[in-house]
N, C-alpha and C positions, 0 to 999 in steps of 0.2 A: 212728711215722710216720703222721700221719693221712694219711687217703684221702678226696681224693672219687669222684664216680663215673669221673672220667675215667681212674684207676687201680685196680684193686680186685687184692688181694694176700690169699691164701689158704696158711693156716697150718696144718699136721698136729694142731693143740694139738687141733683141732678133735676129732680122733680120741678123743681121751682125756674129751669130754663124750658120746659116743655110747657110750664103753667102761663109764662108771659109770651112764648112763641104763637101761643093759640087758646082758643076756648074751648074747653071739653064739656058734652053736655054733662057732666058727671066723674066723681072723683074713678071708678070705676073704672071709666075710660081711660082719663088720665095714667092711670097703670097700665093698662094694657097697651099702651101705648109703650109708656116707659119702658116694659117687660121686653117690647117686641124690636127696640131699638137694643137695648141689650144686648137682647140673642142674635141680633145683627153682627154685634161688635165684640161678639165672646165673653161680654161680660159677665161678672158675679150679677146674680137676682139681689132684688133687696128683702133684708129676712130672711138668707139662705146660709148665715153663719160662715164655718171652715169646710171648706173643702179642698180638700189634695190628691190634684190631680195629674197626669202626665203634661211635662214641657211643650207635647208637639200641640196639647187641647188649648195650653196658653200661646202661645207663638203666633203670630198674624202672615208668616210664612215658611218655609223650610229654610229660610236662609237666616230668618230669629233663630229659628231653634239649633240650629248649627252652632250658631252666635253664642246662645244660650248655655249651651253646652260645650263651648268650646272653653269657658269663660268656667265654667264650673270645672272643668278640666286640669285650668293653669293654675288655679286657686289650691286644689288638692294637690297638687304638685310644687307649687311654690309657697304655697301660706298666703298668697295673695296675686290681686289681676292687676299687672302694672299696665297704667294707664296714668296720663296727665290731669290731677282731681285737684281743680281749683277750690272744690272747699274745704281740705284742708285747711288753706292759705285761709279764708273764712275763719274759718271757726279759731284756729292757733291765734290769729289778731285781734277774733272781738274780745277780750278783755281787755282790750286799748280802746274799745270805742263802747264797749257797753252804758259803762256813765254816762258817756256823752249823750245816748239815745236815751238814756233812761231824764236824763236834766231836760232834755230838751222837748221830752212829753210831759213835765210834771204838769202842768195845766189842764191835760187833757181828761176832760172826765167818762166820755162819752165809753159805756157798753160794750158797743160795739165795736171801737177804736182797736187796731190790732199793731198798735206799737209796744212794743216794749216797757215792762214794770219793772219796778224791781220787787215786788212779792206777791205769789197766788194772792193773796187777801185782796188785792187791788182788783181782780179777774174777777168778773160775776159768771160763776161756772152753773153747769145745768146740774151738775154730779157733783160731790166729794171727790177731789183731786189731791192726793197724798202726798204723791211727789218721790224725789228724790229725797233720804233722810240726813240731815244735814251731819251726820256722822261719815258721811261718806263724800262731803264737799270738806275742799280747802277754802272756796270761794265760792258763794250764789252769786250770779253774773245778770240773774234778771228770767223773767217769764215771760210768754205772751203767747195768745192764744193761738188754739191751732185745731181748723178745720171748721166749721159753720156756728152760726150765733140761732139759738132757738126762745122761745116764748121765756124760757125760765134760765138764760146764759148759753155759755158754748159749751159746746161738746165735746172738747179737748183743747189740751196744753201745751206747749213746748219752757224747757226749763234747761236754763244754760249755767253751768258749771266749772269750774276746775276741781280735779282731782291729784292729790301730790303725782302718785303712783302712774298717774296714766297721761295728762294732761288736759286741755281742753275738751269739754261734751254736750252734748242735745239730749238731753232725752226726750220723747214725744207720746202722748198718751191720746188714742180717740177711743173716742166711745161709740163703738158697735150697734151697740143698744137705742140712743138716744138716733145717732144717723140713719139707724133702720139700715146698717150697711150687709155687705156679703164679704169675703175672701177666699180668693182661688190662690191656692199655693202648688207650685211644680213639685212634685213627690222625689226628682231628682236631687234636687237643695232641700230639702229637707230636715231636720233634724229634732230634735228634741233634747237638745241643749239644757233650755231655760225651764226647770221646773216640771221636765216633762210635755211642756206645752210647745207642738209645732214651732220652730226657730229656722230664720233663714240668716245665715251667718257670709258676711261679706268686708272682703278687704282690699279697699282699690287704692292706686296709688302708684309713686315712682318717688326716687333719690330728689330732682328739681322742685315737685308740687308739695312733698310730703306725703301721708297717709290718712285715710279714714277707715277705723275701724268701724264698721255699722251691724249692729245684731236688730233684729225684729223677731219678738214675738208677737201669739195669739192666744187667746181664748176667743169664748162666745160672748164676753162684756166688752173686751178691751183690743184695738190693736197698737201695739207699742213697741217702740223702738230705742238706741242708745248711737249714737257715732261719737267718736273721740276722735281726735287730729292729733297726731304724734309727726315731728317730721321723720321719724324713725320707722322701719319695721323689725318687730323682732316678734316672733312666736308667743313670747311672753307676756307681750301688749294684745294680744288675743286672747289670753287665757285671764289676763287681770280684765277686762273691757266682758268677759262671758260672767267672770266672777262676779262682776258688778252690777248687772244685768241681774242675775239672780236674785242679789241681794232688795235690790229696788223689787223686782217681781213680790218677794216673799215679804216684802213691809206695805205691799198693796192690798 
């Protein structure tokens, strides 16, 4: 789930590069540690849930937030940020290669392995991962994990699809809960879109690259996301990609 700064999402993995950089006499410390590099670097705490806050508390400069906001700007204004987004071109083509990565792992047994399945069932998840409900696929294109492996599986998924209606899609699921994470959302992007639950709604792209539609929402279990690659833009593809978004929210 990329981030920019108008979202920034904080991960426990973190823990475990401070744990092999050094020896702490105590987990105690080890956090304090972690805490004090954080607030170095603005980040979300861990265990500190949503919060929505102003662009300029996210921002690592005045020329982010400029950035930030200039970008939020041309979006409400156009329906989208034209810019050159190679993964469109990604996503519109992995149905040409999906098979292929998914054949070419069928050997692979290992857990921890982060290639490409072609069904949750294959993922040894830490949670119940629902998914997307296959009433709203033309095509399953394949899973695989997404974001850190723990004692009892991972802690999130990514799930690739076609949709008639929209085209190709990601949706991505972590778990909050399980990563011990945080989330700092800019209260300028904002919205509440998706079921009432904080939504940051984003559309980049140009006529050569094609489009990604990308929505993220929150709660305090889940953060989750959808992008679709349409070479198109039209309003409409925004409103089907929010629609859809929903739908997967409310069968979670």
């Amino acid at each position: 789930m990329k981030k920019s700064n108008l979202a920034l999402l904080f991960l426990m993995s973190t823990s475990a590069c401070f744990a092999q950089d050094k020896t702490y006499t105590s987990r105690e410390d080890l956090n304090e540690q972690i805490n004090q590099y954080l607030n170095s670097q603005n980040l979300p705490l861990p265990n500190s849930g949503i919060q929505i806050i102003p662009v300029a508390e996210l921002s690592g400069s005045i020329e982010d937030e400029d950035k930030e906001i200039k970008m939020l700007k041309e979006q409400k204004k156009n329906g989208f940020i034209k810019v050159d987004n190679p993964r469109a071109k990604e996503l519109m083509e992995f149905r040409h290669t999906a098979s292929h990565q998914i054949q070419k792992n069928s050997d692979n047994y290992l857990a921890q392995g982060t290639h490409l399945r072609k069904s949750i069932h294959e993922l040894n998840m830490g949670y119940t991962f629902l998914g997307v409900p296959e009433s709203l696929m033309t095509h399953n294109l394949g899973v695989a994990p997404y974001g850190a492996y723990h004692e009892n599986g991972w802690d999130g998924a990514i799930q690739f699809f076609e949709n008639k209606e929209i085209g190709t899609c990601a949706f991505a699921e972590h778990s909050i809960k399980l990563s011990r994470g945080g989330v700092r959302l800019a209260k300028e992007a904002v919205t509440f879109e998706i079921n009432d639950k904080p939504t940051l709604i984003h559309v980049k792209g140009n006529y050569a690259s094609g489009y990604v539609y990308n929505i993220q929402w929150y709660d305090n279990d889940f953060a989750r996301s959808i992008e679709c690659a349409h070479k198109n833009y039209q309003p409409s593809i925004t409103n089907n990609v929010i629609g859809l978004a929903r739908n997967i929210d409310s069968n979670s």
